[in-house]
VOKOL-136789 format. One line per field, with one value per residue: x, y, z of N, C-alpha, C in turn; residue in one letter; residue number from 1. Coordinates in nm, 2 decimals, always signed. Atoms other than C-alpha are relative to their C-alpha. Example, Ala and Ser with C-alpha at 12.3 -4.5 7.8 and 13.67 -1.06 7.14 Angstrom:
# VOKOL-136789
nc1: (+0.09/-0.09)
nc2: (-0.12/-0.11)
nc3: (+0.00/+0.00)
cac1: (+1.23/+1.37)
cac2: (-0.45/-0.11)
cac3: (+0.78/+0.71)
cc1: (+0.09/-0.08)
cc2: (+0.12/+0.11)
cc3: (+0.00/+0.08)
resn: (A/S)
resi: (1/2)
//
This chain:
# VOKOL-136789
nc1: (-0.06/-0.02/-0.17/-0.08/-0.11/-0.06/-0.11/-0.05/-0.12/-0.04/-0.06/-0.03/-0.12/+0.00/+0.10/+0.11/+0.16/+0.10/-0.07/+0.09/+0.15/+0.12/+0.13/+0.10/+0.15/+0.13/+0.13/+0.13/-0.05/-0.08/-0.09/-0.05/-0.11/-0.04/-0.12/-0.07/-0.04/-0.15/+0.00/+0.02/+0.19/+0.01/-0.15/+0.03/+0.14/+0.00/-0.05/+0.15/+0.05/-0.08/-0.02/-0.18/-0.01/-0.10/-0.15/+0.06/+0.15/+0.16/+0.07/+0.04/+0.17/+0.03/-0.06/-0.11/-0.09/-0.03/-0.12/-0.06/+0.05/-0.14/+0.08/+0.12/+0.12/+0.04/+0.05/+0.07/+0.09/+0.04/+0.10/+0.09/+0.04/+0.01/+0.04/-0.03/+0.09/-0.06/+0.02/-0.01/+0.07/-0.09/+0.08/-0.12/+0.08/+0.08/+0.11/+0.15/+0.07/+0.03/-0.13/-0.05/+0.04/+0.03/-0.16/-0.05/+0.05/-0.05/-0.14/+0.02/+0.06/+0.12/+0.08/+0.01/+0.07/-0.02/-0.05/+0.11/+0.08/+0.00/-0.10/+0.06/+0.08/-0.05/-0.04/+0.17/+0.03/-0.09/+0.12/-0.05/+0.06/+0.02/-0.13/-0.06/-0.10/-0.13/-0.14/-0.01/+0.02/+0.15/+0.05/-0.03/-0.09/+0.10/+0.03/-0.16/-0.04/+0.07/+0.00/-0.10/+0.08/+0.04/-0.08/-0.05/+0.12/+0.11/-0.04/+0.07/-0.15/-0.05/-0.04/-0.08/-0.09/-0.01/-0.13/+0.03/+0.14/+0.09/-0.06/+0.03/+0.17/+0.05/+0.08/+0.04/-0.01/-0.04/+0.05/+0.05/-0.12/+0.02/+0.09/+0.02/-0.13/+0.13/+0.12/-0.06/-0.05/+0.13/+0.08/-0.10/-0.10/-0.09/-0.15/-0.08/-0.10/+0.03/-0.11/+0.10/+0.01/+0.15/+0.03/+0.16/+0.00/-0.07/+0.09/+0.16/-0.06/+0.01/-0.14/-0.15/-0.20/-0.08/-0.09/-0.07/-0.14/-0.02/+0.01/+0.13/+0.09)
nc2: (+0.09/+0.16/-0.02/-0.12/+0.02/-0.14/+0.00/+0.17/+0.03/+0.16/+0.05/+0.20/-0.04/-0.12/-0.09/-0.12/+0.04/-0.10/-0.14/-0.09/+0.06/-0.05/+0.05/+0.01/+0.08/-0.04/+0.05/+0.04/-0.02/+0.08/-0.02/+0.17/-0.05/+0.04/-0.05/+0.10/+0.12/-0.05/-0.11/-0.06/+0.00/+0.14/+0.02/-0.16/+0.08/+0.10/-0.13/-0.07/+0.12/+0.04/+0.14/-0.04/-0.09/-0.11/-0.04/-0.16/-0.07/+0.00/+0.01/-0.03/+0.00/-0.03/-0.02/+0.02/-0.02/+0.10/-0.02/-0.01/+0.16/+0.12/+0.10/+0.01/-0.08/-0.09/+0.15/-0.03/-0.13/+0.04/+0.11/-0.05/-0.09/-0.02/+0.10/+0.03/+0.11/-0.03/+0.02/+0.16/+0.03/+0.06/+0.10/+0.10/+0.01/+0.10/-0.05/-0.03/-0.12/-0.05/-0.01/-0.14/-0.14/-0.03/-0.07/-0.13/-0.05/+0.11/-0.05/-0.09/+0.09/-0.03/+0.11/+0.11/+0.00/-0.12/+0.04/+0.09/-0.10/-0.12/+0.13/+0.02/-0.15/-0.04/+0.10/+0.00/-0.14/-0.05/+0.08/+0.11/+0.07/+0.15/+0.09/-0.05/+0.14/+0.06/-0.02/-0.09/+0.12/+0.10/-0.09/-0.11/-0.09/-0.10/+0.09/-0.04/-0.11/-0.01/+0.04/-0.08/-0.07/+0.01/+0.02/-0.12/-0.06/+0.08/-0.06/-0.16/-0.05/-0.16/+0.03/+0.12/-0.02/+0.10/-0.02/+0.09/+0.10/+0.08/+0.06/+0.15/+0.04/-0.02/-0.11/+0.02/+0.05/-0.17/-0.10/+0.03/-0.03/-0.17/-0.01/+0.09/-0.05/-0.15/+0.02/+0.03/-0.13/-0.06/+0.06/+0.01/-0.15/+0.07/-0.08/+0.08/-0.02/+0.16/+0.00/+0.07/-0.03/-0.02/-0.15/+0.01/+0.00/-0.21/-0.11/-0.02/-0.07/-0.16/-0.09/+0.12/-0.02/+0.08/+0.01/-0.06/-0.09/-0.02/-0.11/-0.04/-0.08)
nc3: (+0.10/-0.03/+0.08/+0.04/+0.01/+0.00/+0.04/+0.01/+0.10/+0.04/+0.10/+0.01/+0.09/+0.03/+0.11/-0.08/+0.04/-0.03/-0.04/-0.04/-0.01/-0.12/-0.02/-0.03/+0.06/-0.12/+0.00/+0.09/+0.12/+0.05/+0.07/+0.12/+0.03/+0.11/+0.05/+0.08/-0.06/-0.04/-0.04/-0.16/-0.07/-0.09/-0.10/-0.09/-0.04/-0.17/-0.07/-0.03/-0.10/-0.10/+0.03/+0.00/-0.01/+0.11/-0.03/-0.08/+0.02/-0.12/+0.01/-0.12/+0.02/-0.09/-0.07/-0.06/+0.05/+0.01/-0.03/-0.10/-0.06/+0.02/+0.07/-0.04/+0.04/+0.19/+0.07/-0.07/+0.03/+0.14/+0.00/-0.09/+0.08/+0.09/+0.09/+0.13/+0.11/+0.10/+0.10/-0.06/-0.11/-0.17/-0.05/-0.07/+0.07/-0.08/-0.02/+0.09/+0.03/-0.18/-0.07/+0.02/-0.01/-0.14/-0.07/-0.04/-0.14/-0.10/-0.06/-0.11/-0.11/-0.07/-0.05/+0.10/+0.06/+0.10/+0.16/+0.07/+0.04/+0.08/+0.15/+0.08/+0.06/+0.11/+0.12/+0.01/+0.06/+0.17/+0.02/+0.02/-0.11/+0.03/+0.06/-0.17/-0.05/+0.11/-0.03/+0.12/+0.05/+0.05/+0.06/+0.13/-0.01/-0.03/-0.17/-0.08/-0.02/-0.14/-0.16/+0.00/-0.01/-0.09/-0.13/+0.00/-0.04/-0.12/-0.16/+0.01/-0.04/+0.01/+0.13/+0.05/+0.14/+0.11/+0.09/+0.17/-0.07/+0.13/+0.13/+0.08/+0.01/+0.09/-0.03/-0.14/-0.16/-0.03/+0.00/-0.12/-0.07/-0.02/-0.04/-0.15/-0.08/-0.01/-0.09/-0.11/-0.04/+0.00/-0.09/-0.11/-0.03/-0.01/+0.09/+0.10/+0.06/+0.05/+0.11/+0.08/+0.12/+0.05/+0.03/-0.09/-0.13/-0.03/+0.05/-0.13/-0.07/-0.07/+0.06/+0.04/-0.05/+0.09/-0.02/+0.09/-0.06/-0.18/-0.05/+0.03/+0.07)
cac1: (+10.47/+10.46/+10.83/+11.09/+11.44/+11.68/+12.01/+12.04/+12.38/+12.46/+12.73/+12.87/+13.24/+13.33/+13.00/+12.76/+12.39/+12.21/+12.33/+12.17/+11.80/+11.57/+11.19/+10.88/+10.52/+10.24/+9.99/+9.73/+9.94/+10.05/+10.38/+10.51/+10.89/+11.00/+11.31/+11.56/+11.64/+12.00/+11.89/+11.86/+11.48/+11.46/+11.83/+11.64/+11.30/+11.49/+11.66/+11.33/+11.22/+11.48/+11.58/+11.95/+12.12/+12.26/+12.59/+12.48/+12.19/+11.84/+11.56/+11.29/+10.92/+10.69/+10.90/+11.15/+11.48/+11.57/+11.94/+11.96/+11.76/+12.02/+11.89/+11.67/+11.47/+11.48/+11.35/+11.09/+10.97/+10.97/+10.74/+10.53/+10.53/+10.55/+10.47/+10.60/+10.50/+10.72/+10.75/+10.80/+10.55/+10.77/+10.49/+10.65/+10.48/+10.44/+10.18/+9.78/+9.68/+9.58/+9.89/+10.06/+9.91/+9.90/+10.30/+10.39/+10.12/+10.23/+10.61/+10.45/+10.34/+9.95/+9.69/+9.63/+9.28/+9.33/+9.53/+9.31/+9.04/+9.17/+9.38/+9.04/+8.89/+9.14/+9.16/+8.76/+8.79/+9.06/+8.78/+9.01/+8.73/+8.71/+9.08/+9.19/+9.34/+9.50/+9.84/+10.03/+10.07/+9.69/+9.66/+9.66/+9.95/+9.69/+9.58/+9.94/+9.98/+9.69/+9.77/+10.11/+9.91/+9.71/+10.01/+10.16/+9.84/+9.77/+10.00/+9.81/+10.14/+10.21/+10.33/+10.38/+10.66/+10.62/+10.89/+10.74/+10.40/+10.27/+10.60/+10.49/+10.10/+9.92/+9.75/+9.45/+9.54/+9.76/+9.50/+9.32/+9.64/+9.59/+9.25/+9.29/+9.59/+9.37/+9.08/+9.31/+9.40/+9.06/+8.88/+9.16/+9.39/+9.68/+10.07/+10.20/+10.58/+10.55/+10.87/+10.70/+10.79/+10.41/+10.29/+9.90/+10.00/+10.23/+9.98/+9.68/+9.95/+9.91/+10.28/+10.54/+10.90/+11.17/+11.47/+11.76/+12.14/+12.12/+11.89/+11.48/+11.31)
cac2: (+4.86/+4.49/+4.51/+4.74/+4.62/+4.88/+4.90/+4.50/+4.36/+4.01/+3.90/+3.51/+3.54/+3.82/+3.84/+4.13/+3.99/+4.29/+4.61/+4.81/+4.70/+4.92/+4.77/+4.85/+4.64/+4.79/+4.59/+4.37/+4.46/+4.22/+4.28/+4.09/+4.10/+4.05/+4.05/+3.81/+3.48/+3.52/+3.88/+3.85/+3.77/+3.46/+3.53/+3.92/+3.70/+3.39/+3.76/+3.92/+3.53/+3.52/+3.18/+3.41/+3.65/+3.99/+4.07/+4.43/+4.60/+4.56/+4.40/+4.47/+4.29/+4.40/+4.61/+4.38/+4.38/+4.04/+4.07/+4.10/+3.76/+3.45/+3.12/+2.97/+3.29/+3.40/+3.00/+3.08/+3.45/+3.27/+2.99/+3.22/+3.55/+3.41/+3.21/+3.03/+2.88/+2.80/+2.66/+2.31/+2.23/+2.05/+1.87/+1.56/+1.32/+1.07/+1.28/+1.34/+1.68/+1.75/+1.66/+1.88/+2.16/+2.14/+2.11/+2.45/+2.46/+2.15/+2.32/+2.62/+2.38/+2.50/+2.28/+1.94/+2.00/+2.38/+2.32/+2.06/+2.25/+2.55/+2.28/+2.17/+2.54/+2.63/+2.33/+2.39/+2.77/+2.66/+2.42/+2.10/+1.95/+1.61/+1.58/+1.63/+1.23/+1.21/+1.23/+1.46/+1.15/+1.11/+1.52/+1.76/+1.99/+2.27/+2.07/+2.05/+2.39/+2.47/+2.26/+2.43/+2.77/+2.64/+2.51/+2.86/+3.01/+2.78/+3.01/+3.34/+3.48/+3.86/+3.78/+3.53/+3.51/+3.32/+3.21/+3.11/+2.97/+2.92/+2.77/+2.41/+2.48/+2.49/+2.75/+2.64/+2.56/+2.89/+3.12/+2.97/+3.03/+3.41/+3.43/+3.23/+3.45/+3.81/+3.65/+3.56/+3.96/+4.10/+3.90/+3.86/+4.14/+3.87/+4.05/+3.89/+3.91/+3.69/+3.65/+3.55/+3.55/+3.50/+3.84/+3.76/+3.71/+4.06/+4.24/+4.13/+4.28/+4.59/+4.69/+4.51/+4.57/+4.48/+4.36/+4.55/+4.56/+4.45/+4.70/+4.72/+4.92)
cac3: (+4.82/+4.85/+4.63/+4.67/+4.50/+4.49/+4.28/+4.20/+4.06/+3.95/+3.75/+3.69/+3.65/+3.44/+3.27/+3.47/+3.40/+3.64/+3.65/+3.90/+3.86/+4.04/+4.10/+4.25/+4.26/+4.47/+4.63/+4.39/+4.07/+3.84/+3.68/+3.35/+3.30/+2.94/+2.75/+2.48/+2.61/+2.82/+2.92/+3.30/+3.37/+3.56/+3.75/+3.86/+3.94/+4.21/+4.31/+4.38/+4.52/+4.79/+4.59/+4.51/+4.62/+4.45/+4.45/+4.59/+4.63/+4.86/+4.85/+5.03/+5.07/+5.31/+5.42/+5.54/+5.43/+5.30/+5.35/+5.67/+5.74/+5.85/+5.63/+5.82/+5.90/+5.53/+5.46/+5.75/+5.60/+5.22/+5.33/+5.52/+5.25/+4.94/+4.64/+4.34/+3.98/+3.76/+3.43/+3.52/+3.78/+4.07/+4.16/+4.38/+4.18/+4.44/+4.60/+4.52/+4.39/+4.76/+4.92/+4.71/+4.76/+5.14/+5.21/+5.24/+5.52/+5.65/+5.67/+5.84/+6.09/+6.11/+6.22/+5.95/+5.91/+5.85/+5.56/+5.42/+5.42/+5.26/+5.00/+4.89/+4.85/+4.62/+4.45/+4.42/+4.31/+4.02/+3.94/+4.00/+4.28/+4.09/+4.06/+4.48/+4.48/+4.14/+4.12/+3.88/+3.65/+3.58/+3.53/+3.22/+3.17/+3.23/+3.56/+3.66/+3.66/+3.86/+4.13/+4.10/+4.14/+4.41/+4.64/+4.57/+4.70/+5.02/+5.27/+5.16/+5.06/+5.00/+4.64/+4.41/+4.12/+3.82/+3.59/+3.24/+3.39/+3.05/+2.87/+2.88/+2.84/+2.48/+2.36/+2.55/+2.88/+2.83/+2.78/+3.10/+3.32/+3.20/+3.27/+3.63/+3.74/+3.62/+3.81/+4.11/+4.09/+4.04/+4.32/+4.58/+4.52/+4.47/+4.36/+4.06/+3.92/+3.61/+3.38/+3.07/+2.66/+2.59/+2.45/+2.57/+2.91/+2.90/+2.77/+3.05/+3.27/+3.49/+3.39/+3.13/+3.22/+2.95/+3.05/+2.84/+2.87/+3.25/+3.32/+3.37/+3.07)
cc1: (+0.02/+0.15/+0.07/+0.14/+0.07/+0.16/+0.09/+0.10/+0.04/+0.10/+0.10/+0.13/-0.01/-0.15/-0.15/-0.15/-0.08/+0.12/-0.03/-0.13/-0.03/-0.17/-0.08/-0.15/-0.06/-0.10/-0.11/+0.02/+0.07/+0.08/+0.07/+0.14/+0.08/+0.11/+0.07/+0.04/+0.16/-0.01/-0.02/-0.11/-0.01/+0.11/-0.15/-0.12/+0.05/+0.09/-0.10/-0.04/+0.07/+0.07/+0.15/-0.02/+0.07/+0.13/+0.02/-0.10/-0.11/-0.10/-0.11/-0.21/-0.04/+0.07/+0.12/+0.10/+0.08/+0.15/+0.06/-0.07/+0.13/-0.13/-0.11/-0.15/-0.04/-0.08/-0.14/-0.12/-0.03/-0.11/-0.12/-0.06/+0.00/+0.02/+0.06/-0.06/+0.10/-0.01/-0.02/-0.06/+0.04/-0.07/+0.04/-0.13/-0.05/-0.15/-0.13/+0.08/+0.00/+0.11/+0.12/+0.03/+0.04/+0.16/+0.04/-0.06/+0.06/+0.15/-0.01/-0.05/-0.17/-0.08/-0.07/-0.13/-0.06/+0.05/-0.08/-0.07/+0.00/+0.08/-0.16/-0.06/+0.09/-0.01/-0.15/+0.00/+0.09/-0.03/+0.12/-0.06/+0.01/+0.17/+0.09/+0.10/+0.02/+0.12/+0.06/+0.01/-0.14/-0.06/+0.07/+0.14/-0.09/-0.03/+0.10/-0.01/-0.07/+0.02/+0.10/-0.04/-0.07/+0.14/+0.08/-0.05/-0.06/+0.06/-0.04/+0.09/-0.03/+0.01/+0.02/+0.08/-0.01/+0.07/-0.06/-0.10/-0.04/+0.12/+0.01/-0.17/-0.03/-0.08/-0.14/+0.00/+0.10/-0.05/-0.14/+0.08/-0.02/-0.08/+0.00/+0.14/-0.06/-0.07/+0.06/+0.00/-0.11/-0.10/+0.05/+0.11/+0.13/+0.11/+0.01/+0.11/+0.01/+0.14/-0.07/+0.08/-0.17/-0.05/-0.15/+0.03/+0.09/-0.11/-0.13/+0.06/-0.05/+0.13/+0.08/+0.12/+0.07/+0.13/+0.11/+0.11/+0.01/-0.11/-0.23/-0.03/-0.14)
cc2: (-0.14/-0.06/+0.09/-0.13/+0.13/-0.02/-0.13/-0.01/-0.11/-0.01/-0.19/+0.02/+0.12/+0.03/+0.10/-0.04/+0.11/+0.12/+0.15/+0.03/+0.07/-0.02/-0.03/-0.03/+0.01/-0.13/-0.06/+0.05/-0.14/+0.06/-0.12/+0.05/-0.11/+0.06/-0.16/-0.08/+0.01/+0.17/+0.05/-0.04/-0.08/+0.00/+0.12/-0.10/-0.07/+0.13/+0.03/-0.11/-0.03/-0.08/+0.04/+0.12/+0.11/+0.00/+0.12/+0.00/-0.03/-0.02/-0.06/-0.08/+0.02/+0.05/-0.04/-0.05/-0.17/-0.03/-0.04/-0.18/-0.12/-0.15/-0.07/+0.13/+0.02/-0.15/+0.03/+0.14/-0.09/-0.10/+0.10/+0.13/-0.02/-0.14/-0.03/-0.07/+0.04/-0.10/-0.15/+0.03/-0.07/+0.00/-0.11/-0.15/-0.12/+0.03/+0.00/+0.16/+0.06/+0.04/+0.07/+0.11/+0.04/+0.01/+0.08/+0.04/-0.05/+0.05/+0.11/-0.03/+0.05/-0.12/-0.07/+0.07/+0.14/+0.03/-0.06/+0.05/+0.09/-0.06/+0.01/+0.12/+0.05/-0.05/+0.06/+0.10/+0.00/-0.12/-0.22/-0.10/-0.15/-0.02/+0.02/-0.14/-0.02/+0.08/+0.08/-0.11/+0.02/+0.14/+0.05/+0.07/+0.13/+0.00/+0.02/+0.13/+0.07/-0.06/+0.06/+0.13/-0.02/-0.04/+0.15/+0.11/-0.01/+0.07/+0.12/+0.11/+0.15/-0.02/-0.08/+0.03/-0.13/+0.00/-0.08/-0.10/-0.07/-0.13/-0.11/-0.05/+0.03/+0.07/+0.04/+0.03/+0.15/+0.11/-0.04/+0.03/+0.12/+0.01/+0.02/+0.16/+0.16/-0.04/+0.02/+0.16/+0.09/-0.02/-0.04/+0.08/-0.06/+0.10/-0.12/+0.07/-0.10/+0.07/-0.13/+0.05/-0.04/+0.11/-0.01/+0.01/+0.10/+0.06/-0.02/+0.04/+0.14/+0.12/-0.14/+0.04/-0.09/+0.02/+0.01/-0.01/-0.01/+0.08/+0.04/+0.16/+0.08)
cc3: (+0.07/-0.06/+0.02/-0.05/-0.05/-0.05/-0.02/-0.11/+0.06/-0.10/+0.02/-0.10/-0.05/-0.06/+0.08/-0.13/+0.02/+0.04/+0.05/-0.06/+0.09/-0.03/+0.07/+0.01/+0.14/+0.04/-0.13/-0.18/-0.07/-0.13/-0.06/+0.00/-0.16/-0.05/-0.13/+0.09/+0.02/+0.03/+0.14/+0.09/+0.08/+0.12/+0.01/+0.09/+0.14/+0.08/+0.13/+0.09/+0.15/-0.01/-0.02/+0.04/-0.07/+0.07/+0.12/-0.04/+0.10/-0.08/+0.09/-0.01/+0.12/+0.11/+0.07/-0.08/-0.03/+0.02/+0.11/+0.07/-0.04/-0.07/+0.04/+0.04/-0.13/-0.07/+0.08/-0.12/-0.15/-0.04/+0.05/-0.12/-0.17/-0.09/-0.11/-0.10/-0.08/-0.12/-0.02/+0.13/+0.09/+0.07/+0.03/-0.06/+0.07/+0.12/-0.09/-0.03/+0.18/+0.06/-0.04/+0.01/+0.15/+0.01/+0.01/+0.12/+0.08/+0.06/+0.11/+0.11/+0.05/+0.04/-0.16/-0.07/-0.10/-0.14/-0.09/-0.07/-0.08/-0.12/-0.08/-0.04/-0.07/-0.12/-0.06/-0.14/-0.14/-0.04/-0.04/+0.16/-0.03/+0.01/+0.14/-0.02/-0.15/+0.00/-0.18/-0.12/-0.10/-0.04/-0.15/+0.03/+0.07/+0.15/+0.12/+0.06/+0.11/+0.12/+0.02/+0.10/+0.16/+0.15/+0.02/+0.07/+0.14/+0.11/-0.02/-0.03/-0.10/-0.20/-0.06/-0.13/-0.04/-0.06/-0.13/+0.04/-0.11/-0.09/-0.07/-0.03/-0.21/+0.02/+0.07/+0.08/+0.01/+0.06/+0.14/+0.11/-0.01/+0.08/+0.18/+0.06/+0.02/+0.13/+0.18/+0.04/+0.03/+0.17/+0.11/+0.01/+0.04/-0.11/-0.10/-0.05/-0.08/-0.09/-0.09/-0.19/-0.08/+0.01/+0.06/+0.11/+0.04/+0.01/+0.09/+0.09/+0.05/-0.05/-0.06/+0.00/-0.11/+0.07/-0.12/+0.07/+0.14/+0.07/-0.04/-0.11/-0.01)
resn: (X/X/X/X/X/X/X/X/X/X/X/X/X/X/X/X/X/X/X/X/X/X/X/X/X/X/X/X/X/X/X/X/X/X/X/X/X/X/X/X/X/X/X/X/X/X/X/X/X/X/X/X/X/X/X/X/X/X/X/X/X/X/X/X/X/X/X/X/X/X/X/X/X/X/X/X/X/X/X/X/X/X/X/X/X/X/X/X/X/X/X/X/X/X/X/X/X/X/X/X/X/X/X/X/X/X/X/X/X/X/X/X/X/X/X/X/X/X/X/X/X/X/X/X/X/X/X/X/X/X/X/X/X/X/X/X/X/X/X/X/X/X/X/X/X/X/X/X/X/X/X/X/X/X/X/X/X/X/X/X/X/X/X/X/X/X/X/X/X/X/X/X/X/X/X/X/X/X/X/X/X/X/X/X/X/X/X/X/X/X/X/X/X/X/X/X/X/X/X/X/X/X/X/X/X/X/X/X/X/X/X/X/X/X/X/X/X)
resi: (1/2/3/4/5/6/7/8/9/10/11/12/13/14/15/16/17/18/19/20/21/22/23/24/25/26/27/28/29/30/31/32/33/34/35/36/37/38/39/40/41/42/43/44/45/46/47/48/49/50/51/52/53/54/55/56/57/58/59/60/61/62/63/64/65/66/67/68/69/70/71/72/73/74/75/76/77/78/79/80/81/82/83/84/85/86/87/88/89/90/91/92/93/94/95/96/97/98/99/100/101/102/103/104/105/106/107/108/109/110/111/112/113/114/115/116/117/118/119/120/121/122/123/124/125/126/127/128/129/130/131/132/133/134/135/136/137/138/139/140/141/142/143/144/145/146/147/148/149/150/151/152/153/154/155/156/157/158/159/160/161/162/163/164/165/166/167/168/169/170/171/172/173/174/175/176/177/178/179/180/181/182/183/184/185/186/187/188/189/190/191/192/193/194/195/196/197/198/199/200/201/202/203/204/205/206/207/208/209/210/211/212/213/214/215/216/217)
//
């Protein structure tokens, strides 16, 4: 298992959001997590991302036990194992395309031109080769997203979690985001955890999880 969470609980003030959440995602599976808006999905998700923590409970990627890491390791292991995209592309907008993508290597301190390199082969493979030096500004929403995707991509990470990838794309540039994210899983045996209210992009899912009452369905 590339996921284990085990017995997750959140609540904000008196109001209990998770209520003992148990969730497992194997290897090269992509899991969608759906539910009503105010039901938990996105709090379980920066859970799952390391971005918060539970109240109680464990969770565990690759085996290692996130909990027990002090902040800078756990900033360390998160740059190193794993990926984000979310809904809003937080793309720094004074950067290219390029230089986007590459910062996460650039934090894991590898060598410039190694980054680079594997910057442009992504950008390549999510067919944005013409667009390496424009700046988010001068791309598509669709565009965005992929470079998104690609900076998420560039440290080869264990898993990535999406939080509503599609919610600022048209139907379009949506149904290209499916496609690209399948393909990503098909052809590279990349994890996905997507929190998503888009029923197409559930349903190209390996597994769809509803979030109910606190409590995976």
């Amino acid at each position: 298992m590339v996921l284990e969470a085990r017995n997750i609980h959140k609540s904000f003030g008196k109001l209990e959001i998770l209520r003992g959440v148990n969730v497992a995602v194997s290897r090269g599976e992509i899991v969608s997590i759906v539910g009503k808006s105010g039901s938990g999905k996105s709090t379980l998700l920066h859970i799952l991302g390391t971005l918060d923590h539970a109240d109680s409970g464990e969770v565990a990627i690759n085996q290692t036990v996130v909990r027990n890491l002090g902040a800078r390791p756990l900033a360390a292991f998160r740059n190193r194992h794993i990926g984000f995209v979310f809904q809003f592309h937080h793309l720094l907008p004074e950067f290219t395309a390029m230089e986007n993508v590459c910062i996460p290597g650039f934090i894991q301190k590898k060598p410039e031109n190694t980054v680079k390199k594997r910057a442009a082969e992504l950008l390549d493979y999510l067919g944005l080769s013409h667009r390496l030096q424009h700046k988010p500004t001068e791309l598509s929403g669709g565009e965005q997203q992929r470079v998104a995707v690609a900076r998420a991509l560039i440290n080869q990470p264990d898993i990535i979690f999406a939080d509503e990838p599609t919610g600022n794309l048209d139907s379009a540039a949506s149904s290209d985001l499916h496609q690209l994210l399948r393909r990503l899983r098909d052809e590279h045996g990349q994890t996905f955890v997507i929190v998503t209210h888009n029923k197409e992009l559930a349903d190209l899912s390996d597994r769809c999880l509803e979030m109910r009452d606190g409590l995976l369905a």
